[in-house]
Every structure is written in C-alpha cells, then in structure tokens.
C-alpha positions as CSV (number, residue, x, y, z in Angstrom):
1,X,0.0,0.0,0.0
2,X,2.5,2.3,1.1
3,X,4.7,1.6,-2.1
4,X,1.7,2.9,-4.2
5,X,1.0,5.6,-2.5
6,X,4.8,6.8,-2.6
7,X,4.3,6.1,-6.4
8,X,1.3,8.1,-6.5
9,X,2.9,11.0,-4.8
10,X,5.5,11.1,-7.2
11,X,3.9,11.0,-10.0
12,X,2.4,14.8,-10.1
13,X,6.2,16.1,-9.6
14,X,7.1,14.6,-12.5
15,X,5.0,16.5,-14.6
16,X,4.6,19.7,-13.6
17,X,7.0,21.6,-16.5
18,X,7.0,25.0,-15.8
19,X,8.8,24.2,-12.7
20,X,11.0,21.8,-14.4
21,X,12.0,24.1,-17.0
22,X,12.6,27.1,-14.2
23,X,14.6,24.9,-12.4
24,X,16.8,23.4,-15.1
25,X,18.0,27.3,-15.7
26,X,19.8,26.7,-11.8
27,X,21.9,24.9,-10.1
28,X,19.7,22.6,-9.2
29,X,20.2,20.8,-12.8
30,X,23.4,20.1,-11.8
31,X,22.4,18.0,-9.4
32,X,18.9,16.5,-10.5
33,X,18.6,15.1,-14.1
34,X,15.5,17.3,-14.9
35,X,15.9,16.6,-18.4
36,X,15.0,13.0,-17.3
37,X,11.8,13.4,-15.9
38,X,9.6,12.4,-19.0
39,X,11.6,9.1,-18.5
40,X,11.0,9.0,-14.7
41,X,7.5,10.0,-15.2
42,X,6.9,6.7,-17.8
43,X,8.8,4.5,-15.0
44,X,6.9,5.6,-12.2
45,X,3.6,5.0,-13.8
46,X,4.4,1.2,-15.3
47,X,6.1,1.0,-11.8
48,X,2.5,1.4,-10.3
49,X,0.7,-0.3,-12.2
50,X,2.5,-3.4,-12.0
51,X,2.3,-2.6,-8.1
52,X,-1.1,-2.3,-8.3
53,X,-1.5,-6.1,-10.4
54,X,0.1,-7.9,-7.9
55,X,-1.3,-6.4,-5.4
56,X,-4.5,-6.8,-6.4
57,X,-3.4,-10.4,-7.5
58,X,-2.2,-10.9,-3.4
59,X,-5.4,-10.2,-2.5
60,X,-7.6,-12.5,-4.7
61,X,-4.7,-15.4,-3.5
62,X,-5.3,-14.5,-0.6
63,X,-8.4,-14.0,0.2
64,X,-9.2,-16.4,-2.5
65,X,-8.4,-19.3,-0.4
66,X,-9.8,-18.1,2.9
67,X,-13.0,-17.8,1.0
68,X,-12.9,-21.1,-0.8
69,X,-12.3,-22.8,2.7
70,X,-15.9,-21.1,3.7
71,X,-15.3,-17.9,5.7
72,X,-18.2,-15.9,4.7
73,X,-16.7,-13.0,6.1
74,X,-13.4,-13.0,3.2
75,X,-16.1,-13.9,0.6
76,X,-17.6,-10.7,1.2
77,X,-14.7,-9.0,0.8
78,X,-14.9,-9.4,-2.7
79,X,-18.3,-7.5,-3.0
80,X,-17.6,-5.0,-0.3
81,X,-17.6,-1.2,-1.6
82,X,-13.6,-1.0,-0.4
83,X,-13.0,-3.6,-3.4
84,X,-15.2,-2.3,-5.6
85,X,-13.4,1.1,-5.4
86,X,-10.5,-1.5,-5.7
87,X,-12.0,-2.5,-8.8
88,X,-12.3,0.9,-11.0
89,X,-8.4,1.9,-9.1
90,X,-7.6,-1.1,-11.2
91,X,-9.4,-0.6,-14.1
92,X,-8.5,3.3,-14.5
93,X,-4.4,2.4,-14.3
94,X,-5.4,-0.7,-17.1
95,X,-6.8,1.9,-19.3
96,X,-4.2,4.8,-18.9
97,X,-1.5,2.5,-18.6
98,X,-2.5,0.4,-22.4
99,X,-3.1,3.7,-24.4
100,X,0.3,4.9,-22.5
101,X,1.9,1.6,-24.2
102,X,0.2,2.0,-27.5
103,X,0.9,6.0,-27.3
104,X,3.1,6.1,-30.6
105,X,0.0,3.9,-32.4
106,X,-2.8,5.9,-31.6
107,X,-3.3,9.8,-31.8
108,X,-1.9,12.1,-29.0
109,X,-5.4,14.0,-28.4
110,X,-7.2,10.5,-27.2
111,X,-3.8,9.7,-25.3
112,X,-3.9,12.8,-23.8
113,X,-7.6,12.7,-23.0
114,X,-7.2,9.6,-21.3
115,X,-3.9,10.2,-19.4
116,X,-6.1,12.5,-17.5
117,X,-8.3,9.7,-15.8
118,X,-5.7,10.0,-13.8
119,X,-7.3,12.7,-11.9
120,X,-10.3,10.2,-11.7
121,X,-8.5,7.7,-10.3
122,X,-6.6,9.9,-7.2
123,X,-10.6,10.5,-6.5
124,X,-11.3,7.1,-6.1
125,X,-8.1,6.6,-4.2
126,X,-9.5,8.8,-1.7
127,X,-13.3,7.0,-1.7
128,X,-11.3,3.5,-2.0
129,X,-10.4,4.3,2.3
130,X,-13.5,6.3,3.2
131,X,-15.2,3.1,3.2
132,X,-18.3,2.6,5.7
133,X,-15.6,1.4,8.6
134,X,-14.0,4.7,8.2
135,X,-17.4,6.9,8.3
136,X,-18.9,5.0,11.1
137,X,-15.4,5.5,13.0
138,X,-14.7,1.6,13.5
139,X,-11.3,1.7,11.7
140,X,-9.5,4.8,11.0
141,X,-8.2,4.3,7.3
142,X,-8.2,7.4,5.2
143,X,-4.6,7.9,5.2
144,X,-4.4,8.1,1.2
145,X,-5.2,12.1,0.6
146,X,-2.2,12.6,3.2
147,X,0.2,11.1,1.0
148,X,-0.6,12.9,-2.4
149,X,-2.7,15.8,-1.8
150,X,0.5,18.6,-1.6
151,X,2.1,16.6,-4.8
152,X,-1.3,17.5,-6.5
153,X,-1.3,20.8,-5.4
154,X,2.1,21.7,-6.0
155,X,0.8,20.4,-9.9
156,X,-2.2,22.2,-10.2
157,X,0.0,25.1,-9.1
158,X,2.1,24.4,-11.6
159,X,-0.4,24.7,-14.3
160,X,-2.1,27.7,-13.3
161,X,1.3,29.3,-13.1
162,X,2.1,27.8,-17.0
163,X,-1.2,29.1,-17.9
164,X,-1.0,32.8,-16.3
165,X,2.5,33.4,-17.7
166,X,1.4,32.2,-21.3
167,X,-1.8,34.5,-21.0
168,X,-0.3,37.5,-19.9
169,X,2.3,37.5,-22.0
C-alpha cells in the first residue's frame, strides 16, 4: 500500500513543466537530471501499475483461499464497496496505462484525453479508504489524501502558473 502511495505521490512532480523548465535554468540541474523526468515519469507510472496487479493479485490469493475454505466473512470482501473502489483503481491504471503503451499507435489528443483519468482515479483513491468502517469510526483508514494531496497541489500550481505566464504575455 505504502509503495503505491509513494508512487502516487510522485507522480504529479514529475510533470509539472514549468517548474521543471525554471529549475533546469539553476543549479539545481546540476544535481537533479531534470531533463529525465519524462523518462521517470513513464517509470513511475508502469512502476504502479505493476504494483497495483500484484497487489490486487495478493489479494484475490489470498483471500481467495480463505473464501474457498468457507469464511463468509473473506467472501464478502470481494463484493464490499472498499473492493469495488479496488475495482475501478484497477481498471483506471489498465486503461491509462494500455493507451500509454500504445501512445506512438494511436493519436496524441485521445492519449492525452485519457492520461487524465488520472485525476479520476486519485478520486477514487480517496473513496477506495473512506469506506463505511472509516465513516462509522470503527477503523480509521483514510490515510491516502495525506500522501498525495501537496504533490497535487504543487501540480495544479504548476499549471495555473504555466497558464498565467502564457496569458499575460
């Protein structure tokens, strides 16, 4: 969990160019391969997904056989709305990460489009702990938003600051 949440955090950094480009004009190039980040960025993401398969493929193993030896209770698990979130985590990173495979095949606009289900799927990151344990205060489990929410601000700060230079100038 932790490992993809580290992932997740990264990932925003990675992209955010206008403070990429600012900081490859200082010293801090000299120290950081900025140039590289497109590459890290494409390493981070297949790094996650892949985290996310086997994790996902630990689970059903796991969980699998504690169901198939009749605990109702794991067998629920599988329908519960933690795993369904689970589900669509899954299915989001499938999706972004096949057109991100196929990107020189199909045009940029829809893998551009799509890369942006990203956003989606940090939502659902958030929903996937704020399950009905967490809102009746049983478990306390929404620990994801802690772990990416200032990455994704320092993004969409990023953007609005590439978007306000390019308009007023």
């Amino acid at each position: 969990m932790h490992a993809i949440l580290f992932q997740m955090a990264l990932l925003p950094i990675t992209m955010s160019r206008y403070s990429i480009s600012a900081l490859s004009e200082s010293f801090i190039d000299k120290i950081v391969p900025l140039n590289r980040t497109l590459k890290m960025h494409i390493h981070l993401g297949y790094t996650l997904i892949i985290i996310v398969c086997l994790a996902t493929a630990f689970f059903f193993a796991f969980f699998g056989l504690l169901c198939a030896d009749g605990d109702q209770k794991f067998c629920d698990k599988f329908t519960s709305e933690i795993m369904i979130t689970g589900y669509a985590i899954l299915a989001s990173l499938l999706i972004i990460g096949g057109t991100s495979f196929f990107r020189h095949k199909i045009p940029y606009e829809l893998f551009y489009g799509i890369h942006h289900l990203v956003f989606i799927m940090y939502f659902i990151t958030i929903a996937h702990t704020i399950d009905v344990q967490e809102r009746t205060g049983n478990k306390e489990r929404s620990q994801t938003f802690k772990w990416f929410s200032s990455t994704l601000a320092f993004y969409f700060c990023d953007r609005a600051a590439m978007y306000l230079n390019h308009w007023y100038e």
